[in-house]
C-alpha positions in Angstrom: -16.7 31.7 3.6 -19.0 31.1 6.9 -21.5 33.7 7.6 -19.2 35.4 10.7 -16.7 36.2 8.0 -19.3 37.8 5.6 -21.1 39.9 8.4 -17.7 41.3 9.2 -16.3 42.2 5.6 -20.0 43.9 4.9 -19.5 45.4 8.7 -16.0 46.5 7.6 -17.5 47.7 4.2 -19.8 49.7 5.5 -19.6 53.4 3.5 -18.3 51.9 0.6 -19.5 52.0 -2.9 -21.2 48.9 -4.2 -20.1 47.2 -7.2 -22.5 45.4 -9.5 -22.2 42.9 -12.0 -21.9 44.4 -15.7 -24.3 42.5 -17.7 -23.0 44.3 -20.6 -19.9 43.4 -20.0 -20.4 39.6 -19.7 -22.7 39.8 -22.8 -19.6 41.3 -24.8 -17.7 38.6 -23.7 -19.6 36.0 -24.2 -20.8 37.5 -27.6 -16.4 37.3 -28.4 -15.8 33.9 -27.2 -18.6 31.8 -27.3 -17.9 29.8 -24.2 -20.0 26.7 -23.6 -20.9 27.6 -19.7 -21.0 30.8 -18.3 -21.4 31.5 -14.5 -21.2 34.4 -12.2 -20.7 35.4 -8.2 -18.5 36.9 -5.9 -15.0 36.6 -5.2 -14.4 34.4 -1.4 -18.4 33.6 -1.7 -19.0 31.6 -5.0 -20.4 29.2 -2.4 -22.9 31.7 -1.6 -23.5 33.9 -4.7 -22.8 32.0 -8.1 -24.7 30.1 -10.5 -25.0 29.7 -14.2 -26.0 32.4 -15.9 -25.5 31.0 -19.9 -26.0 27.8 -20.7 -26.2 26.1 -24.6 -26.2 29.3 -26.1 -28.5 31.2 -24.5 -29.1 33.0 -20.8 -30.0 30.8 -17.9 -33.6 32.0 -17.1 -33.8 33.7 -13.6 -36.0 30.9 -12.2 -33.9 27.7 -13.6 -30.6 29.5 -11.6 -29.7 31.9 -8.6 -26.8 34.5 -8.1 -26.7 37.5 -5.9 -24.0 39.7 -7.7 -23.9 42.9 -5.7 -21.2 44.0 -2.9 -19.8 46.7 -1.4 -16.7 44.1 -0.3 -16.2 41.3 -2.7 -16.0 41.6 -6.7 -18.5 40.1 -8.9 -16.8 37.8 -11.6 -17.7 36.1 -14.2 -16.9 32.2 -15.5 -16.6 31.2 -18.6 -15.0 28.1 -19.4 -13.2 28.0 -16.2 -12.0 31.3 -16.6 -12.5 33.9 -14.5 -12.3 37.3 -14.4 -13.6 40.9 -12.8 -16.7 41.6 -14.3 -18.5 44.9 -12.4 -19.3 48.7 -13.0 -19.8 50.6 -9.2 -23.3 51.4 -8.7 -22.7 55.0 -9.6 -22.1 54.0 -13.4 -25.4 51.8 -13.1 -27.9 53.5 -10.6 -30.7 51.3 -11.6 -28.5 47.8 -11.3 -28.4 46.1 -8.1 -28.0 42.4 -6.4 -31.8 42.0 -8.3 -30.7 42.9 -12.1 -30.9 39.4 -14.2 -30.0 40.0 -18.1 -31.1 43.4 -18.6 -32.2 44.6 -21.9 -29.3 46.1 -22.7 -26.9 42.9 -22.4 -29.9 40.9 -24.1 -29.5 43.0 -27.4 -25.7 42.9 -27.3 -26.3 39.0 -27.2 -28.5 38.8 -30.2 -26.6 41.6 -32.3 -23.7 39.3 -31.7 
């Protein structure tokens, strides 16, 4: 997507909710099936927003990767394997979760309880 496209979906989207990526979520998920390589981004803008988050077994530090996974038009996913899915709570559900969260300690715990 070229960057006329995305200033007209977010100009379009203005007033919406934003939906951000569920860390928990993904942990779960990755805690269940043990993919190999896990990224994550937004749908129409992987180009822009996605990057490895899980890698060997263990998160991606924030520094060694970079995703932006917050929108108020496009839905943050999640890859695993070459599967992808929906993976996002609205910002409502997670006031303090935004386009800046990176493995929050919450998703870290459900990773090493798994």
């Amino acid at each position: 997507m070229n960057s006329i496209e995305a200033f007209a979906r977010g100009k379009a989207a203005e007033g919406n909710e934003s939906k951000v990526f569920d860390w928990d979520r993904a942990a779960q998920l990755i805690r269940e099936r043990k993919p190999s390589d896990v990224s994550a981004g937004l749908s129409m803008d992987w180009e822009w927003t996605g990057g490895d988050i899980y890698r060997d077994g263990a998160p991606v530090l924030a520094e060694d990767t970079y995703v932006y996974l917050a929108s108020k038009w496009a839905t943050p996913e999640i890859n695993m394997d070459g599967d992808v899915i929906d993976c996002y709570k609205m910002q409502s559900q997670v006031p303090d979760w935004n386009s800046d969260t990176y493995w929050p300690d919450s998703a870290l715990q459900i990773l090493k309880d798994g």
